[in-house]
N, C-alpha and C positions, 0 to 999 in steps of 0.2 A: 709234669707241666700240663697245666688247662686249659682249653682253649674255648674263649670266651662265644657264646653264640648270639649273632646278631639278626635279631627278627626282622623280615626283609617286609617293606609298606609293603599294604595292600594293593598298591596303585605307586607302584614308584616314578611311571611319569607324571604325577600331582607332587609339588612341592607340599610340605607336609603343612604348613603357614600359605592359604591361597585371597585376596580380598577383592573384591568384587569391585571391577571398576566399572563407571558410566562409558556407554559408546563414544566414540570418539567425536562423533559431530555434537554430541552433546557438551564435550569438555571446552566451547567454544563459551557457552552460558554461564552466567556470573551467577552467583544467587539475586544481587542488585534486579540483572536482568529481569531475572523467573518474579519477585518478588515486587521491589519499591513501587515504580510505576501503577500497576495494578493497586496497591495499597491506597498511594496516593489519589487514584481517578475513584476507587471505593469511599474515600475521603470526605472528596469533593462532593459526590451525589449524595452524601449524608448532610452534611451541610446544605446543602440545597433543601433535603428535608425536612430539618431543620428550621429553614427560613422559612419553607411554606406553612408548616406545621406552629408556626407562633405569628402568623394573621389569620386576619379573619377574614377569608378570601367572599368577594359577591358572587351574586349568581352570573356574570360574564365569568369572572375569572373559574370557577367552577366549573362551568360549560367548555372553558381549556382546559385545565388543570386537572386531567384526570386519568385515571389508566387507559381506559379506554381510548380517550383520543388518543395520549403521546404515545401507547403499542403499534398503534394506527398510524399515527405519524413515522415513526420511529422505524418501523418494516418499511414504508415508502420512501424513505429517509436512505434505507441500507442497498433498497432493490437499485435506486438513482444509483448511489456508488459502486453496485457490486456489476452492473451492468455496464457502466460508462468505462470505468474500470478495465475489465474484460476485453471488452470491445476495441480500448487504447493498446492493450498489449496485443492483442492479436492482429492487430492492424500496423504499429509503430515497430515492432520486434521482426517480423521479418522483412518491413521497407529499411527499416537501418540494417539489416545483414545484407540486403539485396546492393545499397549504395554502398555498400565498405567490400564488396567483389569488384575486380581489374574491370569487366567490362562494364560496369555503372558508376567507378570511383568518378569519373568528372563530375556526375546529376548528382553528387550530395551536395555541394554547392548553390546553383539555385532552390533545390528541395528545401535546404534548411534558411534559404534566406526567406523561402515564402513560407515555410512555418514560425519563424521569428515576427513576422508581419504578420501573424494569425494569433501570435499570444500576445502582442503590444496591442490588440482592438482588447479592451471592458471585457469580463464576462458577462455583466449586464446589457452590453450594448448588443452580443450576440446573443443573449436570448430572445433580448426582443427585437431583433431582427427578425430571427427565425420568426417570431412569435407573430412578427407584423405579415413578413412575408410567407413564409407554409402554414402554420398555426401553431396551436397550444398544445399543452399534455405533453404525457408521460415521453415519446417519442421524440419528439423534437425540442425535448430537454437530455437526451441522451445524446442527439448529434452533436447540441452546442455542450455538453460536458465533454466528449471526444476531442472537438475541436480545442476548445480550449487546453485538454490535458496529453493532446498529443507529442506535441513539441518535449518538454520533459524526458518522456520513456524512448522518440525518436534519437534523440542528440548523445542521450547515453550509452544508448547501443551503440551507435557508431564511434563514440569515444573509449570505449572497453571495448571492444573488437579494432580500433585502430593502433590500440597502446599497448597491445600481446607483443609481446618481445620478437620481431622477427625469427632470431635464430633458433626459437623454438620452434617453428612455424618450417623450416626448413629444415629440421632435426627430423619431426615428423615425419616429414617427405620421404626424406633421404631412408626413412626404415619403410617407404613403400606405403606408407598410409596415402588414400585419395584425396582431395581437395574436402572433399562433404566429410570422411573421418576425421579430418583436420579440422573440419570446421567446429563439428559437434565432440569430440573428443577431448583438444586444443584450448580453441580460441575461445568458443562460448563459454565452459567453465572458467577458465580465466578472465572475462570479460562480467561473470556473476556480479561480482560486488557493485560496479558502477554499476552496471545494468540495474541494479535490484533500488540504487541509489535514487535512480530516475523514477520508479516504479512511487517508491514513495513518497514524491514529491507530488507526483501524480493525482495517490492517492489522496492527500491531504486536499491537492487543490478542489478536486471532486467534492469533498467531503462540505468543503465550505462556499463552490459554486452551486453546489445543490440545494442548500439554504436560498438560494435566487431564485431558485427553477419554481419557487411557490406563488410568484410573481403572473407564469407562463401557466397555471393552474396543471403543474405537477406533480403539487404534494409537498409533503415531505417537510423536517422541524424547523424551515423555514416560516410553516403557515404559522405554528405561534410564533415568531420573530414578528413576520408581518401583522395579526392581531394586536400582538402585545405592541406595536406602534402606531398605529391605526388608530385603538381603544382606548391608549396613555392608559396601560394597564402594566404596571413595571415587573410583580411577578410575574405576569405570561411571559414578556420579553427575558426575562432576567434564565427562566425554565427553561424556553429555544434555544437563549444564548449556553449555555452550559450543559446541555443535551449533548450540543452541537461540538459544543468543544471536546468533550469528552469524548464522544463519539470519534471523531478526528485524533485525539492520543491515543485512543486503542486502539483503531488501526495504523497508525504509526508503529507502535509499542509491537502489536503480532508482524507487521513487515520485518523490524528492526528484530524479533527472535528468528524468525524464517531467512535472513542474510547471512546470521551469524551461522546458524546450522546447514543451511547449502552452501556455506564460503569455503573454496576447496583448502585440504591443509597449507600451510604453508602462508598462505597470503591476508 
């Protein structure tokens, strides 16, 4: 009798067939996601070039329509949103954690009825407010961008921090976690998605109350908006208009990849 001899792996804890998978916050991403969008906004500003590149633009429209200016624009355009921005989360994010705690739950109440009466004024009408009353520039287009975008990232915080499922909330507890482990542990990752939902409302509104702020002599691809109406020069206008937009779906589009990939499993 023979007894057959069987070569033992190299590595018998590796299956012998191993295939490499994506991290798991990545398995949230479609290819749609990673791809269309982007395709489509690269599209769009082809076409754009398109239309500019078959006139025969004057020396006005020349004097806008250039690299120089819309990079120039275009960075004063992002610093507006990436500032106002910032400044909303940092300021709205932990006034809604602070009114969804036992000892300030009553003050979310008038808080949010006097930020509801802060997003019902224009954002027109608040700039040039500010504008009449402290003045102009880059600054006092960033308080009325706050103001305006506060309300959004406030309301959602405390709506995702108020809709955690209690008994998880006392599950917690009950294994010895403190109120702040619970908070940060818990409730905030759970509260991500809306939270993150507000954020990009936010952003978008920034994106296209900043188009205003050129008004308050802020900057930014509002000044060819306003040019190109001023001048009845339609490709200046038509350049701002679709800058502007596109600029506003790409940050959309990176918000809406950055949700999917912090949204904890499960939810």
């Amino acid at each position: 009798m023979t007894v057959s001899s069987i070569e033992p792996s190299p590595n018998p804890t590796v299956p012998a067939s191993t295939t490499v998978r994506p991290p798991r916050r990545l398995r949230h991403l479609s290819l749609a996601d990673v791809i269309v969008t982007p395709a489509v906004l690269l599209a769009v500003l082809a076409a754009l070039m398109v239309y500019l590149n078959s006139r025969e633009l004057d020396d006005i429209e020349q004097r806008s329509i250039n690299w120089p200016t819309i990079s120039r624009l275009l960075v004063e355009h992002i610093q507006l949103v990436a500032v106002s921005s910032l400044l909303v989360i940092a300021i709205a994010v932990p006034t809604g954690v602070l009114l969804t705690r036992p000892a300030l739950r009553h003050a979310s109440g008038p808080i949010l009825a006097l930020a509801n009466l802060g997003q019902a004024v224009p954002s027109i009408g608040v700039l040039v407010l500010l504008a009449v009353t402290v003045g102009t520039g880059f600054r006092m287009a960033i308080i009325a961008l706050v103001l305006v975008a506060f309300l959004s990232v406030l309301r959602n915080t405390i709506v995702g921090l108020m809709g955690v499922d209690r008994a998880l909330i006392d599950a917690a507890r009950g294994m010895g976690l403190t109120k702040t482990r619970v908070l940060f542990l818990v409730e905030l990752p759970l509260s991500v998605p809306v939270m993150l939902a507000g954020i990009r409302v936010a952003l978008i509104l920034n994106v296209g109350n900043a188009a205003l702020a050129s008004y308050t002599n802020a900057g930014g691809l509002g000044t060819l908006i306003q040019a190109g109406i001023a001048l009845n020069r339609m490709p200046v206008l038509i350049t701002g208009c679709v800058l502007a937009a596109v600029l506003a779906l790409t940050l959309d589009w990176l918000a809406g990849v950055v949700e999917r990939v912090v949204r904890p499993r499960g939810l």
